[in-house]
Structure formats: C-alpha cells, structure tokens
C-alpha positions as CSV (number, residue, x, y, z in Angstrom):
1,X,0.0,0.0,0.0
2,X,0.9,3.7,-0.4
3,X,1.7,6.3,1.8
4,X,-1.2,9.1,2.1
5,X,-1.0,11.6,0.2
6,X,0.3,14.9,1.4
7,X,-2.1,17.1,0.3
8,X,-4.7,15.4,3.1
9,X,-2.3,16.2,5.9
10,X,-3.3,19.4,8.0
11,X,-1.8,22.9,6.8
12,X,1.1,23.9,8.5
13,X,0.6,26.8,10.9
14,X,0.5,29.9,10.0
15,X,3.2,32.4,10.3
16,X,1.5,34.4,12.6
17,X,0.1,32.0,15.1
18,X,1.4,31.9,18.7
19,X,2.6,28.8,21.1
20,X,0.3,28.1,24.4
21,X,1.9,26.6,26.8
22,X,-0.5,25.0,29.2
23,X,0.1,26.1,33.0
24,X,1.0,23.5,35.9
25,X,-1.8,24.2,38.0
26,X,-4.8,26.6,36.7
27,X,-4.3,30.3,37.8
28,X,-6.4,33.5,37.3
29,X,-4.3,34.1,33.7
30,X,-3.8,30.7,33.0
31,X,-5.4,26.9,32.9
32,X,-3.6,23.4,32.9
33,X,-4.6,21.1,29.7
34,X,-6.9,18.8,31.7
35,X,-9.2,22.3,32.6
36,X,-9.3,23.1,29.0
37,X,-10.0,19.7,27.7
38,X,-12.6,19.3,30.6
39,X,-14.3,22.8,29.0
40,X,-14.2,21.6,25.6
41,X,-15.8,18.5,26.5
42,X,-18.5,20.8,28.6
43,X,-19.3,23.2,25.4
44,X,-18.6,20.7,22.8
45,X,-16.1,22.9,21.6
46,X,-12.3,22.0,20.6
47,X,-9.9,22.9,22.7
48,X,-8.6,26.0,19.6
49,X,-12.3,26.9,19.7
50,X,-12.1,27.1,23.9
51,X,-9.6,29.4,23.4
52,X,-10.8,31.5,21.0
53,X,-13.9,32.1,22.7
54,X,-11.8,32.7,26.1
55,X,-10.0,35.9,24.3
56,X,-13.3,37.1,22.7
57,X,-15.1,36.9,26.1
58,X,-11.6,39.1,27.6
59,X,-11.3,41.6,24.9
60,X,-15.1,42.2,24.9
61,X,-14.6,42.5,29.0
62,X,-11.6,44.9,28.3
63,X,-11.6,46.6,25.0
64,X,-13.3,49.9,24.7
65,X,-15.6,49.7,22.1
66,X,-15.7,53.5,21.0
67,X,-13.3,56.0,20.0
68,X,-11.0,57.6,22.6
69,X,-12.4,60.8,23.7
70,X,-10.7,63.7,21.9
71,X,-11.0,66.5,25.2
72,X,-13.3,69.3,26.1
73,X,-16.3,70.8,23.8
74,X,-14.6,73.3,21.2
75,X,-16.8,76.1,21.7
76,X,-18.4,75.7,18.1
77,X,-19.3,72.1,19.3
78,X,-21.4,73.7,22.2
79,X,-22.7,76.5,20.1
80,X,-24.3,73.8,18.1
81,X,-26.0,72.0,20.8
82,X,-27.2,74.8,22.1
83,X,-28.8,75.5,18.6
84,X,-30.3,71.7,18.3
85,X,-31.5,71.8,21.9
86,X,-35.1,72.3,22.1
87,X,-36.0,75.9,24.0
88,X,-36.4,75.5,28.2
89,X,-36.2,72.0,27.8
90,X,-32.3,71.3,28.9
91,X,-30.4,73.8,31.2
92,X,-26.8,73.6,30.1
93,X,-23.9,73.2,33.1
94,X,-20.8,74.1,31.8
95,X,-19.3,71.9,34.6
96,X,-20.3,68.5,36.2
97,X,-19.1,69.6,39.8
C-alpha cells in the first residue's frame, strides 16, 4: 500500500500563530490542559475553539468599544448643541461639579 498523500495532511501553521503553553496548576491568567480539555468537552467545543472564545469573552470584557475621547467641547461644538436643543427643555452646566 501507499503512503497518504500529502495534500490530506493538516496545513502547516501559520506564520503568525502563537505557542500556548499550558500552566501547571490553573491560575487567574492561565489553565492546565486537563481544565481546558474538561471545557471543551462541557461546550462541545475543541480545545482552539475554547480558546478562542476565552480571548473574545476578555477583549469584549476589556476593549473599549468607542473612539477615545478627543478632550473638552470646542466652543463651536457647544454653540451647536445649544442651537439643536429644544427651547427651556435642557439647562446647560458648563461643569459636572
């Protein structure tokens, strides 16, 4: 019989991918391979999809999901909200405190 051909093997990794080392003992920034089998397993997820959906759920968690505030109202800026706000409806505070 033949060898199999290479073209079914897997794709190599790419480039860009990183190593995961499994910890010794799980931690609050890491898990051993048993805990992340044992969630696979639990989610009927593989063990790449596990992790995947770890760093999703963490850069949801600590992301911002906006654009950086740019500083203080230019004073055209607060000119024009003062134009869109309806009359006696708002008072404006040019501080918080």
């Amino acid at each position: 019989m033949s060898a199999k051909q290479s073209s079914s093997r897997r794709k190599p990794p790419a480039a860009q991918g990183i190593l995961l080392r499994y910890r010794d003992a799980d931690t609050p920034y890491g898990v051993t391979r048993k805990t992340a089998s044992q969630l696979a397993k639990t989610l009927g997820l593989s063990e790449t999809q596990v992790i995947h959906a770890a760093l999703a759920h963490f850069a949801r968690q600590n992301l911002p999901r906006y654009e950086a505030d740019t500083g203080p109202l230019t004073p055209k800026q607060k000119e024009t909200i003062l134009e869109l706000q309806p009359a006696g409806r708002m008072s404006v505070k040019e501080s918080l405190f």
